[in-house]
VOKELUM-307712 format. One record per residue (C-alpha): z, y, x; residue number from 1; residue in three letters. Coordinates in steps of 0.1 Angstrom, whole numbers, plus 5000, padded with zeros to 4 digits. Layout:
% residues N
(node (Z,Y,X),NUM,'ALA')
...
//
This chain:
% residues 230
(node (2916,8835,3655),1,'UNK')
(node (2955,8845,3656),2,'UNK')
(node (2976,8819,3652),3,'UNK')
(node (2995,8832,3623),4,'UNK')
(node (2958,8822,3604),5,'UNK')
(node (2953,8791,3610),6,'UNK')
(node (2930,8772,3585),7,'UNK')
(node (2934,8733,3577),8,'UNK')
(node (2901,8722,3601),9,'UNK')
(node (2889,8754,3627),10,'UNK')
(node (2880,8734,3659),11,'UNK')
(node (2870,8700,3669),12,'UNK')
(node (2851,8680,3695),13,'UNK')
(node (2813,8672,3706),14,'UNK')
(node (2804,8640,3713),15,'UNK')
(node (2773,8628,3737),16,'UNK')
(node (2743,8633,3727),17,'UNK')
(node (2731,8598,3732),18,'UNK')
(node (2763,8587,3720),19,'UNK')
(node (2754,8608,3688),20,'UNK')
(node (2720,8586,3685),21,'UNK')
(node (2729,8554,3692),22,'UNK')
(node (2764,8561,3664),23,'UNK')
(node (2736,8574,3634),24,'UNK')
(node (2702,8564,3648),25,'UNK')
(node (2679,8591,3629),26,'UNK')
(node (2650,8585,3623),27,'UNK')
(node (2639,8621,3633),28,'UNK')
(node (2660,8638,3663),29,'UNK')
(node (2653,8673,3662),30,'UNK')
(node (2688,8684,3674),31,'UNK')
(node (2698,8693,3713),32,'UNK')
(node (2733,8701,3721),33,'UNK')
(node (2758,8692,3751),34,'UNK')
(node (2789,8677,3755),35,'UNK')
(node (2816,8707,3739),36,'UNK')
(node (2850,8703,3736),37,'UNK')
(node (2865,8734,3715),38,'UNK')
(node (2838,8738,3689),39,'UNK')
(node (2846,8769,3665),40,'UNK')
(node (2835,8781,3631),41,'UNK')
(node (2800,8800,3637),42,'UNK')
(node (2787,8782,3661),43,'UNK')
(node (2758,8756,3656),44,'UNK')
(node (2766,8720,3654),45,'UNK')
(node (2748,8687,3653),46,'UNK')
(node (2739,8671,3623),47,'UNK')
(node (2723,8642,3601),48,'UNK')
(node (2711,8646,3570),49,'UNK')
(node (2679,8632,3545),50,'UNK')
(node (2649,8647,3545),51,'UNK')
(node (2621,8629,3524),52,'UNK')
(node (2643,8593,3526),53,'UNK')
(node (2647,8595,3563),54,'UNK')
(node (2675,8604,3584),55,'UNK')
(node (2671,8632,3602),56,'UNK')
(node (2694,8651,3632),57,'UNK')
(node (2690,8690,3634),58,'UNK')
(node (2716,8715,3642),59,'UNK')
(node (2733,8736,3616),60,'UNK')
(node (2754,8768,3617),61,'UNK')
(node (2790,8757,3607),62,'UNK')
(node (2801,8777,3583),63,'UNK')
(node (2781,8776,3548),64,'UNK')
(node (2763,8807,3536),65,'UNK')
(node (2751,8800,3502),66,'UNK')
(node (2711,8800,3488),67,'UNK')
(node (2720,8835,3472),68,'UNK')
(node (2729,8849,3497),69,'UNK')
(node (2703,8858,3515),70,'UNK')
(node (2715,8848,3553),71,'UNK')
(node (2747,8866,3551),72,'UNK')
(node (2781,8850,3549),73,'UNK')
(node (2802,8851,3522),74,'UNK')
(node (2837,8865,3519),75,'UNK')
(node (2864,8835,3524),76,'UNK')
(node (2866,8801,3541),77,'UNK')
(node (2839,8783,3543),78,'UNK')
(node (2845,8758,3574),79,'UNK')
(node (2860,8735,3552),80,'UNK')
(node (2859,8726,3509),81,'UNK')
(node (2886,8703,3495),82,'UNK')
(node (2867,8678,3480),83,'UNK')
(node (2880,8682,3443),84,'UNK')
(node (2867,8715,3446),85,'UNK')
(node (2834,8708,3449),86,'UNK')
(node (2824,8708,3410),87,'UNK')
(node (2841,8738,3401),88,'UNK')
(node (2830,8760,3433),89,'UNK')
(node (2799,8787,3432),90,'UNK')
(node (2796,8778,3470),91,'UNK')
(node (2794,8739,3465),92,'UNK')
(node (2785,8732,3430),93,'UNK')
(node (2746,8736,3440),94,'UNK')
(node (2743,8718,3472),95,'UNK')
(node (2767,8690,3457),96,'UNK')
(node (2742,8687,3424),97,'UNK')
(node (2711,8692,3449),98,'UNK')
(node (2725,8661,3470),99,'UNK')
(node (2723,8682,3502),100,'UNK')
(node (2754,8660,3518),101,'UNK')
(node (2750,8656,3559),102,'UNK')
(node (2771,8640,3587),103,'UNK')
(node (2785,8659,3618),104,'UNK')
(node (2794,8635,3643),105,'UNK')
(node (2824,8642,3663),106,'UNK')
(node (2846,8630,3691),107,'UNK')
(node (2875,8644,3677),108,'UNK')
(node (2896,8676,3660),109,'UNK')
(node (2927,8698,3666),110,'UNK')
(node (2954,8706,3646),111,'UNK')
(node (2985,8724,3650),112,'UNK')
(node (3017,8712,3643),113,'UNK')
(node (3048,8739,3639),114,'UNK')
(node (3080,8733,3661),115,'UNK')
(node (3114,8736,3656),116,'UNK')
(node (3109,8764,3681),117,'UNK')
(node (3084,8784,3658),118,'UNK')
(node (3057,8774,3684),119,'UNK')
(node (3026,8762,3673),120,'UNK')
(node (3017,8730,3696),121,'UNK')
(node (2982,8718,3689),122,'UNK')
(node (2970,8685,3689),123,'UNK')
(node (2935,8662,3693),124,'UNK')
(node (2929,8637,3666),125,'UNK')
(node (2906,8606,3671),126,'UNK')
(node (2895,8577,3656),127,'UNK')
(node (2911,8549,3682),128,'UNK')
(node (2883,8534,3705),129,'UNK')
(node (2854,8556,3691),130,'UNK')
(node (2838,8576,3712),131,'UNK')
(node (2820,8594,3680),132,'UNK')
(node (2824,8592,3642),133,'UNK')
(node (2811,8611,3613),134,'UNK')
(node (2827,8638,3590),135,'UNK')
(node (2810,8642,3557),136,'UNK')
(node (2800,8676,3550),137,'UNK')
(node (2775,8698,3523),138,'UNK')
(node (2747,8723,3538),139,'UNK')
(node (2729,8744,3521),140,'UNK')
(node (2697,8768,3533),141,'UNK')
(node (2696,8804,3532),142,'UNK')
(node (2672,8832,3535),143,'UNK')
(node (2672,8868,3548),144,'UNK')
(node (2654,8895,3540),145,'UNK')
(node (2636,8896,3571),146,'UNK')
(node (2623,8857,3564),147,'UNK')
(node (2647,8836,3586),148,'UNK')
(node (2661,8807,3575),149,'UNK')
(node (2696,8799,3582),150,'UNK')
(node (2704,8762,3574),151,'UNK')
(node (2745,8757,3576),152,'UNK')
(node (2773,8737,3564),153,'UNK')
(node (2810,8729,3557),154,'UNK')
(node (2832,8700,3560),155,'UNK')
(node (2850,8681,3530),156,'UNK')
(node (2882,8675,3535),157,'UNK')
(node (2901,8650,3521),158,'UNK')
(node (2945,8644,3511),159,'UNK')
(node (2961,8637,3545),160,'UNK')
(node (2970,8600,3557),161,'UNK')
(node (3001,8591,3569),162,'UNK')
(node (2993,8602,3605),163,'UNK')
(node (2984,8639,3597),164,'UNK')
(node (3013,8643,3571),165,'UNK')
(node (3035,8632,3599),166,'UNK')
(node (3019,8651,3624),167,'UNK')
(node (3016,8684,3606),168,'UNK')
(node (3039,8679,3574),169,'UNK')
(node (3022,8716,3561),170,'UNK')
(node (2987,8701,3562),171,'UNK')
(node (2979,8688,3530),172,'UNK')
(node (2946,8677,3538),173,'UNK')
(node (2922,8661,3562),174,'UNK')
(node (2886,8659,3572),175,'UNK')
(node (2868,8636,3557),176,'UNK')
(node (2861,8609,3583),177,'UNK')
(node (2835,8584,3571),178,'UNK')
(node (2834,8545,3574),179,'UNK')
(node (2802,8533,3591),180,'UNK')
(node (2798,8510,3560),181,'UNK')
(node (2798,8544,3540),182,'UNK')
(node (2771,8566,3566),183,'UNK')
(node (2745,8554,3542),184,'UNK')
(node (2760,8561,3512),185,'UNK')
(node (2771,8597,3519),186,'UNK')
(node (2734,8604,3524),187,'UNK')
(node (2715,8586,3503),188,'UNK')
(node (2739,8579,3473),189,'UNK')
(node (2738,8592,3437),190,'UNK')
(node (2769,8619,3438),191,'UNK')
(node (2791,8591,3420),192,'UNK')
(node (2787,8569,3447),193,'UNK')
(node (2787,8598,3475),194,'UNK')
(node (2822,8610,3457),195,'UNK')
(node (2840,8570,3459),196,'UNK')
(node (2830,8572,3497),197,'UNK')
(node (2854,8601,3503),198,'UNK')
(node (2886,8585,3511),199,'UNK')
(node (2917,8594,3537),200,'UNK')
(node (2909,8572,3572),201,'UNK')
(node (2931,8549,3576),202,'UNK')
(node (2961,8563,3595),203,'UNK')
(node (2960,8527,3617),204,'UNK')
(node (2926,8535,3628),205,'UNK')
(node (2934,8569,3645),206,'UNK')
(node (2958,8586,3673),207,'UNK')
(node (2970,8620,3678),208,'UNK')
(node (2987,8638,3709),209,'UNK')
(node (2997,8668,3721),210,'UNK')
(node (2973,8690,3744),211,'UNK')
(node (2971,8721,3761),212,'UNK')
(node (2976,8755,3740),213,'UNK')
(node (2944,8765,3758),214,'UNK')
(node (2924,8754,3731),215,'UNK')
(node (2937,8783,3712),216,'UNK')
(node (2909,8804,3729),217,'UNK')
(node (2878,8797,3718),218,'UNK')
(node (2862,8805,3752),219,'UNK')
(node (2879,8783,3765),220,'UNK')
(node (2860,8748,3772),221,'UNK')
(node (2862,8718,3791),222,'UNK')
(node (2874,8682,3796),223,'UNK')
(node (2910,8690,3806),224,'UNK')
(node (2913,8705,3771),225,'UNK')
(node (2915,8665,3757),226,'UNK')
(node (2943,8657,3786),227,'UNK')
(node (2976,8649,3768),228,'UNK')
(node (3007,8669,3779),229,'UNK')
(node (3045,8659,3776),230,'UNK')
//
């Protein structure tokens, strides 16, 4: 994606798989997925959500294509939802009302902060002395005409703490990183509940620095992508 298009959350960070399970313990794994650190809109990513009162972890295609229609994604941004959109949106409203909410863990995300230079310098966000931690997110499940089902979702976003308003004064808004506290209420809450859960991390809780603009490419993949830079 150019960088003159960025969108408030495009990439982020795969944790460990066993890292994953031990951070949500499902009670059903059905997912399998490696270590990835540039993760982009498309692509399938790991997930927990409820399926007949148990936890469950199965991979989803990031980006939500709605019920209706029928496999095929939809014109617009659907990688992320504000979350006071989520009422008043023909995307969201149904998944919201049908309490389809799920979990993505992650080990981090990337944002790009503008310079006095006009350069866009991106930087990794994570939640200090976590390894993994979980973004709330809506899926929904679609089907094409030739039969296939194509499960996929979108992350809620949040207003920006401290840390991402200083970091990227532009950005308005933030993922919305749960509190362990909350994992259980995100899935199995009634909406009211689910809705008090989404709150801005506290800023206190979370570093950012500066990395390498080879994240800008989306084939491009590997550890060195998390080293900071000067």
């Amino acid at each position: 994606m150019p960088l003159t298009t960025r969108v408030m959350f495009e990439r982020y960070a795969l944790p460990e798989l066993e890292a994953a399970e031990r951070e949500f313990l499902p009670a059903n794994a059905w997912w399998k997925f490696e270590l990835k650190f540039n993760v982009g809109g498309d692509q399938y990513v790991p997930a927990i959500r409820v399926h007949d009162t148990r936890s469950e972890a199965v991979m989803m295609r990031w980006g939500l294509i709605p019920a209706w229609a029928e496999g095929k994604p939809v014109p617009g941004q659907t990688l992320w939802l504000k979350s006071n959109d989520i009422k008043r949106s023909i995307i969201y409203e149904a998944p919201w009302l049908a309490g389809q909410r799920c979990i993505l863990p992650a080990a981090g995300y990337y944002v790009w902060k503008l310079t006095d230079d006009k350069y866009r310098q991106p930087y990794f966000v994570e939640v200090a002395g976590r390894s993994v931690f979980g973004i709330a997110a809506l899926w929904d499940r679609s089907v094409t005409e030739e039969d296939e089902v194509v499960e996929s979702c979108s992350v809620v976003c949040v207003p920006a703490n401290e840390l991402m308003r200083e970091v990227v004064p532009t950005h308005k808004r933030m993922p919305a990183i749960l509190r362990r506290k909350d994992y259980a209420t995100w899935l199995h809450g009634t909406a009211d509940e689910a809705q008090a859960a989404l709150e801005p991390y506290k800023a206190h809780w979370m570093h950012a620095y500066p990395v390498s603009p080879r994240v800008n490419s989306i084939n491009e993949d590997d550890a060195g992508l998390l080293a900071p830079i000067t």
